[in-house]
N, C-alpha and C positions, 0 to 999 in steps of 0.2 A: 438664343437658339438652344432648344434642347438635345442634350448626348441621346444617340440613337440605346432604345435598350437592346440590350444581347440578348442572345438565343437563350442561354440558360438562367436570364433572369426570368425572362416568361416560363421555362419550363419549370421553376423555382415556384413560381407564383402559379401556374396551374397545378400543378401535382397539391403545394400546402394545400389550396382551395377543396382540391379534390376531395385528400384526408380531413378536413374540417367538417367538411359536409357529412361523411360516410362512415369517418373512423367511430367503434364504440366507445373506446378507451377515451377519446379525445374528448367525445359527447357527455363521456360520463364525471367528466374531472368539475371537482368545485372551483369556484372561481380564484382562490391564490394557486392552486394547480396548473391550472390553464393560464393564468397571467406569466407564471415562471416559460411554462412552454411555449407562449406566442411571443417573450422578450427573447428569449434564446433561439425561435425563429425568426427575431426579424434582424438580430445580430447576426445569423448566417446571412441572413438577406441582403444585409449591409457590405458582408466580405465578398458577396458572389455580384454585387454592381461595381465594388473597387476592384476586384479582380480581373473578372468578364473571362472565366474560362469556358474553354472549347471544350476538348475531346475532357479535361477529368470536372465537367460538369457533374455527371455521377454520381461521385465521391459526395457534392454538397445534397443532391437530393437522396443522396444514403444516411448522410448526416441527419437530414431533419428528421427521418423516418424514424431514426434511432432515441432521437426526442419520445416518442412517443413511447418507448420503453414496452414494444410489444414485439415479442421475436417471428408471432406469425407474421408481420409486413414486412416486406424489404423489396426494395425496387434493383431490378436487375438493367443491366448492360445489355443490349444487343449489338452483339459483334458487327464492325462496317465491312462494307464492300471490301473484297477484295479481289485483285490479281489472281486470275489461277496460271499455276504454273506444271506444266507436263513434265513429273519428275523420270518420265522414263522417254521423253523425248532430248537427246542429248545438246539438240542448239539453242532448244529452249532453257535449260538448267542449264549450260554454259551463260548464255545471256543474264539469266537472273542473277549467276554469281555475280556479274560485273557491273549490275546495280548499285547506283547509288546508297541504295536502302541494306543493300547487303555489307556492302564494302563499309558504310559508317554506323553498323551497327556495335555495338559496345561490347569487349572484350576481355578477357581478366584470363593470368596467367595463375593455372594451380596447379600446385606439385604433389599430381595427385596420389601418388605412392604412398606421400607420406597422410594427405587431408583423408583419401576414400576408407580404411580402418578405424579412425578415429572419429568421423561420422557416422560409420557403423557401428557404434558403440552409445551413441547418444539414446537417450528416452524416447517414446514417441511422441510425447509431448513437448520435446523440444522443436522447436521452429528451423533449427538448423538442423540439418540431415540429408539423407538421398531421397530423392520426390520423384515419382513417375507418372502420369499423367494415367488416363484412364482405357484409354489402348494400349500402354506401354510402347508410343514411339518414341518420347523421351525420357533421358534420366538427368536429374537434375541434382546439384551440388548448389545446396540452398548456406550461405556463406557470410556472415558477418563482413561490414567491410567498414572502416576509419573514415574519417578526415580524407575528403570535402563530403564524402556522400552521407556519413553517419545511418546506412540503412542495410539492410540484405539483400546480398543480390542471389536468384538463382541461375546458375551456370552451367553451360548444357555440356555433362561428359560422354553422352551417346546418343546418338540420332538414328533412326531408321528412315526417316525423311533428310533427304539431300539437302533441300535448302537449310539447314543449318551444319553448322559442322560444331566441334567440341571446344569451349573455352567462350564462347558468345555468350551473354546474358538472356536470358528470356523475359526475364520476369527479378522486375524490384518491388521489396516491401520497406514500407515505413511504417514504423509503431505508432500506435495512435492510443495505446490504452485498455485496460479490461480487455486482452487477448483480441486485439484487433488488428489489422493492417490497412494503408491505404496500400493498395498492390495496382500495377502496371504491367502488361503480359502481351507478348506478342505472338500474334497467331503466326502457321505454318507462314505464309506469308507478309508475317511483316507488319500486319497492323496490328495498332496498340488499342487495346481496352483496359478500362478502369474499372475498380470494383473495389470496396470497402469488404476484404475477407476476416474469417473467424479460423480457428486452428483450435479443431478437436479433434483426440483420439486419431491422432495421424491422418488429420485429412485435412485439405483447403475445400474450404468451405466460401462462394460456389466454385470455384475456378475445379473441384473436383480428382485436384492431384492430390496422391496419395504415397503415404513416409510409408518406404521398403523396410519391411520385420522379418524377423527370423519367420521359420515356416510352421514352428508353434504356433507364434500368433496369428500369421494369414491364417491358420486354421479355424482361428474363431471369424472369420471375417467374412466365413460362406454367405451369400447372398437369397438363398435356398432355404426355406422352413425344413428341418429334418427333427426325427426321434433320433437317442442314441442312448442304448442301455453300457452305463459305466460297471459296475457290474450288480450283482444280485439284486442289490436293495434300493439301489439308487438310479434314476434315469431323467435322461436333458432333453427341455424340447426347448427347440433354437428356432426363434422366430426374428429376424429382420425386417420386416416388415406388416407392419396392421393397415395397409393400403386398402378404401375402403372394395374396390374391384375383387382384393382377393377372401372376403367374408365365406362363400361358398367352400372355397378351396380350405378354408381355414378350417370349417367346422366339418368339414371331412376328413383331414389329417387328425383334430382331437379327438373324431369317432373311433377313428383306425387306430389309435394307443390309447383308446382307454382304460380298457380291462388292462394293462402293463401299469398304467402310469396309478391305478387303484391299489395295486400289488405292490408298487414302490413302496420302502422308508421313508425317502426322502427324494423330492423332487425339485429340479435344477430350471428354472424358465430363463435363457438366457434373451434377454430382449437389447445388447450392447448394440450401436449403432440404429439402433429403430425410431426415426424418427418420427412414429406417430402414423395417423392416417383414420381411421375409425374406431371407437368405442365396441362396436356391434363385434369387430374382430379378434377381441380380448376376452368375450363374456362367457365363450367357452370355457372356459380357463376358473371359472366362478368359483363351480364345486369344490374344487381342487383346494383352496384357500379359504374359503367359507369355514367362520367359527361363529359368528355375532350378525343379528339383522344391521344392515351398511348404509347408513344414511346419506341420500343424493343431495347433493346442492345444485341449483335450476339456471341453467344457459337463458339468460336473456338477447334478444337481437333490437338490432339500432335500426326503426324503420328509418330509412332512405330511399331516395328513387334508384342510386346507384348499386343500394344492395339489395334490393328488390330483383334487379335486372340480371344481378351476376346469381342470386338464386334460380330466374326461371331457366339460366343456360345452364347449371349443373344440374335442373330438372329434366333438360332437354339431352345430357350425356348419361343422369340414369334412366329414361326412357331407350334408350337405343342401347345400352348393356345390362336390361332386364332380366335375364339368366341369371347374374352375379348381383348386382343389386337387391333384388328381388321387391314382388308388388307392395307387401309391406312398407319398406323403406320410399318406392317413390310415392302411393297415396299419402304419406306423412309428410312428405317435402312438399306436394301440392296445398295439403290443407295448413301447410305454415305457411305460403306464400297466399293464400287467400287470407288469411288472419292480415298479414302487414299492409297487403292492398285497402285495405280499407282503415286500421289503425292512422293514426293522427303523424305527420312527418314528426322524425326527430324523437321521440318517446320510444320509448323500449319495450318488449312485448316479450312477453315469457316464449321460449320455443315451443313448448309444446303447451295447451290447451289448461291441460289438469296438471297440477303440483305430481311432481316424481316421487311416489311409494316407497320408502325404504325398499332395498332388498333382502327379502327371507325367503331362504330356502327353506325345506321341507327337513332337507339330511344333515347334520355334520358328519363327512366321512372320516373312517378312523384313518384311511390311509389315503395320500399320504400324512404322516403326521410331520413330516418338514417339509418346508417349501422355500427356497431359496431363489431371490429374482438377482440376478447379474444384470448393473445397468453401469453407466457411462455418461458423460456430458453429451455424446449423441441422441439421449433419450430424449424426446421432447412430444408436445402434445399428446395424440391419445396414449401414447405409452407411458407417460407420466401419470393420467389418469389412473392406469392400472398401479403405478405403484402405490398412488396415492390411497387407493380403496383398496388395495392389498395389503396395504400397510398397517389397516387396521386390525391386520387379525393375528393373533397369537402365533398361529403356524408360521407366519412370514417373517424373513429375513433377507434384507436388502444388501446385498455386497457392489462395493466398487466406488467410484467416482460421485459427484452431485450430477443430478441429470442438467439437461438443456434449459428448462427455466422457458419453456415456450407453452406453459401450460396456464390459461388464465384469458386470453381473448384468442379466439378462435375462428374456425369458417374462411381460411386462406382463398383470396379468389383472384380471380386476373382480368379487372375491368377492361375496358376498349376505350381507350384514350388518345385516339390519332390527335388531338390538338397537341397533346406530351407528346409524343410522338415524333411527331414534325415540329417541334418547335428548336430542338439543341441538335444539329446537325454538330458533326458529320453523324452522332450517335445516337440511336432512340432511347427511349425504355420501356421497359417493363412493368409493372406495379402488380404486387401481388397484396391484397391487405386483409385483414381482419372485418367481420360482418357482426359478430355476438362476444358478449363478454361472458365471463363464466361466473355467476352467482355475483356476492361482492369483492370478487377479488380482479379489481381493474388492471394490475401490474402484474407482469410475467413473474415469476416464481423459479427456481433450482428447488427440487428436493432432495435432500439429503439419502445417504445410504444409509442402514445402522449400522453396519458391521464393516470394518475393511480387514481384508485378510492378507496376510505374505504369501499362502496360495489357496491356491482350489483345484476342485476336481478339474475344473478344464484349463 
């Protein structure tokens, strides 16, 4: 008699199937590449039949995704059903306190007098601090804790929502390595999701909480593209995002400070937390750094039927936001998608048609004659690009941290995978993956800053 398989060995075994098929990075590995990554997938494989977990199935198909050493994929948690509970109906929130689920939730006494100053004092890059989520309904006391647990608990010291009160756990992490956590989080009520997060630049990464900074820092943290003249000779444009939607918007805010930002000495692009989005949203930005013609390296795509299909749906979302997109952009997505339709499965096909033309401009402008790019381990795909190709040129100078290292397989998309899906109850997933790799560079990448400073203008 055969052991019945579990829910998350099938989900295990469809998802790998998936990425084998689809992924480019995986397509493109020689064969001791791929033999290291399919024994180290079937060793996961091996622990998730001896195990047979439930709800932190997750975790294992985060794990293998992570195999593939490409920061555009990662499979997401979708939150379970739950309870609603009426926090402004008083019989209702009576009753929930005296849940089960409430009454044996996990608890830890801090004395916080003395803990809440001394976590205000910590780096932002430390893991332990005060965490507030992304509405600010809670605040969280993120806490080293001993023997038996050996992990981090966060602990909740203010609530705006009733159903918790302060000293409860919300959310545990386990170190796993290379700034990783397995983390455990329980929604407003009560149920638990799993996720393998990352901890950059004060933020949980996805769960989306965020380490409380003095109000210097939040000020670099606007989420808002803005100009800001520092004084005479030097002026900052603060971009957070290169989201490919906001192209339009983008190239009207460089119109509107140009003549300023030509006038400048020196120019300040601060791109810290921008995790990327479009190439087309940076290119504004060219002049500006232009000293030497820029030599492109060529996006190749993995023809599949699965990545054929998650092309025609982002042809079908830049069709319907046509304004911002613009015609250019979607005729070009159509005529890559006709290329692949007929291209051979499996073989790789340049993205676009004709080999990429260096870039030469016409002008070297004298001014500005400094160019300073401010980035962060938040920096990741297209904005890595821009450091990259800005980095060639004399005027530039990169301060800060190594970026994100998600620059190298590209084209993030989110197939339809009901068989994943329903397969690991109580919890679905998500799958977001990679479609093209970037020239020959198979493996994500961090690029360096040149310059670290004690300060700066901002």
């Amino acid at each position: 008699m055969h052991a019945q398989v579990c829910a998350c060995e099938q989900a295990f075994r469809s998802v790998r199937a998936y990425y084998e098929e689809n992924h480019p990075g995986y397509n493109a590995m020689d064969a001791q590449e791929k033999a290291l990554v399919n024994a180290s997938a079937d060793a996961l494989l091996q622990e998730v039949v001896a195990r047979r977990p439930a709800e932190e199935c997750i975790l294992y198909l985060q794990r293998y995704g992570q195999l593939l050493r490409d920061n555009h994929s990662y499979i997401d948690a979708v939150l379970p059903a739950q309870q609603d509970v009426d926090e402004n109906d008083p019989e209702a929130l009576a009753s929930f306190r005296q849940s089960e689920v409430f009454r044996s939730t996990e608890r830890m006494q801090l004395d916080t007098a003395a803990l809440l100053p001394r976590l205000r004092t910590l780096p932002v890059d430390s893991i332990e601090g005060l965490w507030s989520d992304r509405n600010g309904t809670y605040v969280l006391a993120v806490v080293r804790r001993g023997a038996p647990h050996h992990d981090l608990a966060g602990v909740v010291v203010s609530s705006t929502s009733r159903c918790w009160e302060p000293g409860q756990v919300k959310l545990t992490l386990r170190p796993v390595g290379h700034g990783r956590y397995e983390c455990r989080m329980l929604t407003r009520t009560y149920g638990a999701v799993y996720s393998i997060i990352t901890v950059h630049s004060g933020r949980m990464v996805p769960f989306g909480w965020r380490k409380q900074v003095n109000s210097r820092e939040a000020a670099t943290d606007a989420r808002a593209f803005r100009f800001q003249r520092l004084d005479p000779g030097a002026v900052v444009l603060r971009l957070p995002s290169f989201n490919g939607a906001l192209q339009a918007q983008l190239d009207s805010f460089y119109r509107a400070h140009d003549a300023e930002i030509r006038a400048a000495k020196d120019l300040i692009i601060d791109v810290r937390g921008n995790g990327g989005g479009s190439e087309a949203c940076w290119i504004g930005l060219l002049p500006y750094f232009y000293t030497a013609p820029i030599d492109l390296d060529r996006t190749e795509l993995l023809v599949a039927a699965g990545n054929i299909e998650r092309y025609r749906e982002r042809l079908a979302v830049m069709r319907a936001d046509s304004a911002n997109f613009g015609e250019q952009a979607i005729a070009s997505m159509r005529e890559m998608i006709r290329r692949m339709e007929v291209a051979p499965q499996g073989s790789f096909i340049p993205q676009f048609a004709q080999a990429p033309a260096p870039i030469v401009l016409d002008t070297v402008l004298a001014r500005p004659e400094r160019v300073w790019i401010l980035q962060d381990r938040q920096c990741a795909s297209a904005t890595e690009s821009l450091l990259y190709y800005a980095g060639k040129s004399r005027k530039v100078t990169t301060v800060g941290s190594r970026s994100g290292g998600l620059w190298a397989l590209a084209m993030c998309c989110r197939p339809r995978c009901a068989a994943i899906r329903s397969a690991a109850p109580p919890h679905a997933t998500t799958i977001w993956r990679s479609t093209s790799s970037w020239g020959s560079r198979r493996y994500c990448r961090s690029l360096r800053m040149r310059m670290r400073l004690s300060g700066c203008w901002i």
